[in-house]
C-alpha positions, 0 to 999 in steps of 0.5 A, spaced: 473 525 494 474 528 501 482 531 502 485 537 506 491 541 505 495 541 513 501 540 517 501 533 521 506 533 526 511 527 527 510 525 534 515 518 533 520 516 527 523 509 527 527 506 521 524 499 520 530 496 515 536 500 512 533 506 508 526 504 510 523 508 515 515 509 519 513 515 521 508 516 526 503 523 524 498 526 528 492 530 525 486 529 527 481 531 521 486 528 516 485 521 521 478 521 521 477 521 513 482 515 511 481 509 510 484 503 508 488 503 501 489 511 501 494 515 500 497 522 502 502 527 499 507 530 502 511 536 500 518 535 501 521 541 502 522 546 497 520 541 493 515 543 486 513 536 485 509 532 492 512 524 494 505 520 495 506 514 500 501 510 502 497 510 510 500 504 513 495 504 519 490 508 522 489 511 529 482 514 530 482 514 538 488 518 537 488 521 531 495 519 529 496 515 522 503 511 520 507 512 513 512 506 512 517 509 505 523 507 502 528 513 502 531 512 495 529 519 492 532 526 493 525 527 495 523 521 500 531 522 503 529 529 505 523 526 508 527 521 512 532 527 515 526 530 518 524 528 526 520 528 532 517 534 533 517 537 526 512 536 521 510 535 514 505 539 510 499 534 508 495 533 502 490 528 503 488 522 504 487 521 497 485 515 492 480 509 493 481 505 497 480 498 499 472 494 501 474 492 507 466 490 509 467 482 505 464 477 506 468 470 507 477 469 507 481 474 504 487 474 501 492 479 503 499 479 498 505 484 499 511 486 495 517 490 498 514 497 499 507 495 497 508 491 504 506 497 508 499 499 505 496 492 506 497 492 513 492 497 513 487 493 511 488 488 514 487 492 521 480 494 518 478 488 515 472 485 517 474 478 515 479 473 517 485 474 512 491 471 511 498 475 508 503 473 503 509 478 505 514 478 499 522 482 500 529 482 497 532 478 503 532 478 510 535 484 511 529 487 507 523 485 511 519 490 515 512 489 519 512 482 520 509 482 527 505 487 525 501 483 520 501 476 525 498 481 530 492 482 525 492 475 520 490 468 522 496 467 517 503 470 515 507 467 510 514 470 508 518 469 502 524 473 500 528 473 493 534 469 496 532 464 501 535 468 506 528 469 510 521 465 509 520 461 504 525 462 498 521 465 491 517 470 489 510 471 493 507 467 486 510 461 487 507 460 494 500 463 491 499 457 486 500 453 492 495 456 497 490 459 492 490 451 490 488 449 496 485 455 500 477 458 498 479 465 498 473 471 497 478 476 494 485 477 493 487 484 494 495 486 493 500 492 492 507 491 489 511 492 482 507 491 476 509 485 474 507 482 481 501 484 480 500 482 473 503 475 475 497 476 481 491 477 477 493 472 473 493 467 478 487 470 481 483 469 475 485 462 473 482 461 480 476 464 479 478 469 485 476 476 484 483 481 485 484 488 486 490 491 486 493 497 489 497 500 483 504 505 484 506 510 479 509 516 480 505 522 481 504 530 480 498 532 483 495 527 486 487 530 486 486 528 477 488 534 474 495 532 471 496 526 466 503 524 469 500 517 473 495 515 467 494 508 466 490 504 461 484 501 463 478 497 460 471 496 461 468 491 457 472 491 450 473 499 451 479 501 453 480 509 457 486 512 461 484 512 468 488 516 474 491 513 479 491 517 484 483 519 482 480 513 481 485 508 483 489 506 486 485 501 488 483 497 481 479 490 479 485 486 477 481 484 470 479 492 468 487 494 468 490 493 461 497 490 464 
């Protein structure tokens, strides 16, 4: 895993929804090394602890790459105060990311902040893929245009019917799964989602990875904080988010 310790410079800052904000970053060498499904880690201000986020797009010709996060802690609220012209100080990227070399349809599903990170891969993707967005309510939702621009199919559901299709990203996935071949799902979101998606992935014998959010220290594998039980056959271990993942077969996580 190749990761770099430098400034990026915020050259645009845009908020996308209420307290949910893009930033444009610009840092060459840090751009040339990502991927789909990875991660940076910002420190935020004086700060002991980093933030990570994860990379929503990714500019190589330009050099510039996008983060979309919710500023809800006392560390992501410090990050949205900053603007244009000043700069973050980045580690990264981080973590496994997404195969975005698959072959046939894919299947790219989205809850609340966990949204941001599939767009990249759907930008990277060499395969046709579809999208399920799913948000809290109309007021919530971000980067629909974004995804259309990239996905043969968007589809938008909210919590309270107030945008899309009313329910959760589940309810539509039985359906589609049900009728659509797809190759593989891969998705990021809040645990339960991803439990419930592994699920239904593998009732529908799709194969699932999913990108897993925890809270983080270091972010490079050397504390124990974003620890989460995995299996391989019937041997279960501690893995790393951060290190191994995010990114996860769906099967290999002990939910």
């Amino acid at each position: 895993m190749s990761y770099i310790q430098q400034k990026a410079l915020i050259v645009k800052k845009e908020e996308l929804a209420q307290g949910i904000f893009r930033y444009t970053l610009k840092n060459s060498e840090l751009v040339s090394l990502s991927r789909a499904g990875q991660f940076v880690h910002i420190l935020c201000g004086e700060k002991t602890l980093r933030r990570p986020i994860s990379i929503c797009s990714i500019d190589k010709e330009n050099g510039v790459f996008d983060i979309v996060f919710s500023a809800k802690g006392e560390g992501t609220h410090w990050m949205s105060g900053q603007n244009k012209g000043d700069e973050y100080d980045v580690l990264g990227p981080l973590g496994n990311g997404f195969d975005t070399d698959i072959k046939g349809r894919v299947l790219l599903i989205g809850g609340g902040i966990g949204v941001p990170p599939m767009l990249c891969v759907a930008s990277e993707i060499l395969a046709p893929c579809d999208a399920i967005l799913g948000f809290g309510s109309k007021d919530a939702v971000i980067l629909e245009k974004d995804f259309k621009a990239v996905c043969s199919n968007v589809h938008i559901t909210t919590d309270d019917g107030s945008f899309g299709r009313k329910g959760l990203v589940t309810d539509l996935l039985s359906e589609i799964a049900d009728r659509q071949k797809y190759s593989v799902i891969y998705a990021c979101g809040p645990a339960p989602m991803l439990k419930a998606v592994a699920m239904i992935a593998e009732k529908n014998k799709i194969k699932c990875c999913v990108s897993l959010e925890e809270r983080m220290g270091c972010g490079v594998g050397a504390c124990l904080v974003c620890a989460c039980k995995t299996k391989h056959g019937n041997i279960e271990q501690f893995s790393h988010v951060c290190k191994d993942g995010p990114v996860f077969n769906a099967q290999e996580v002990v939910w």
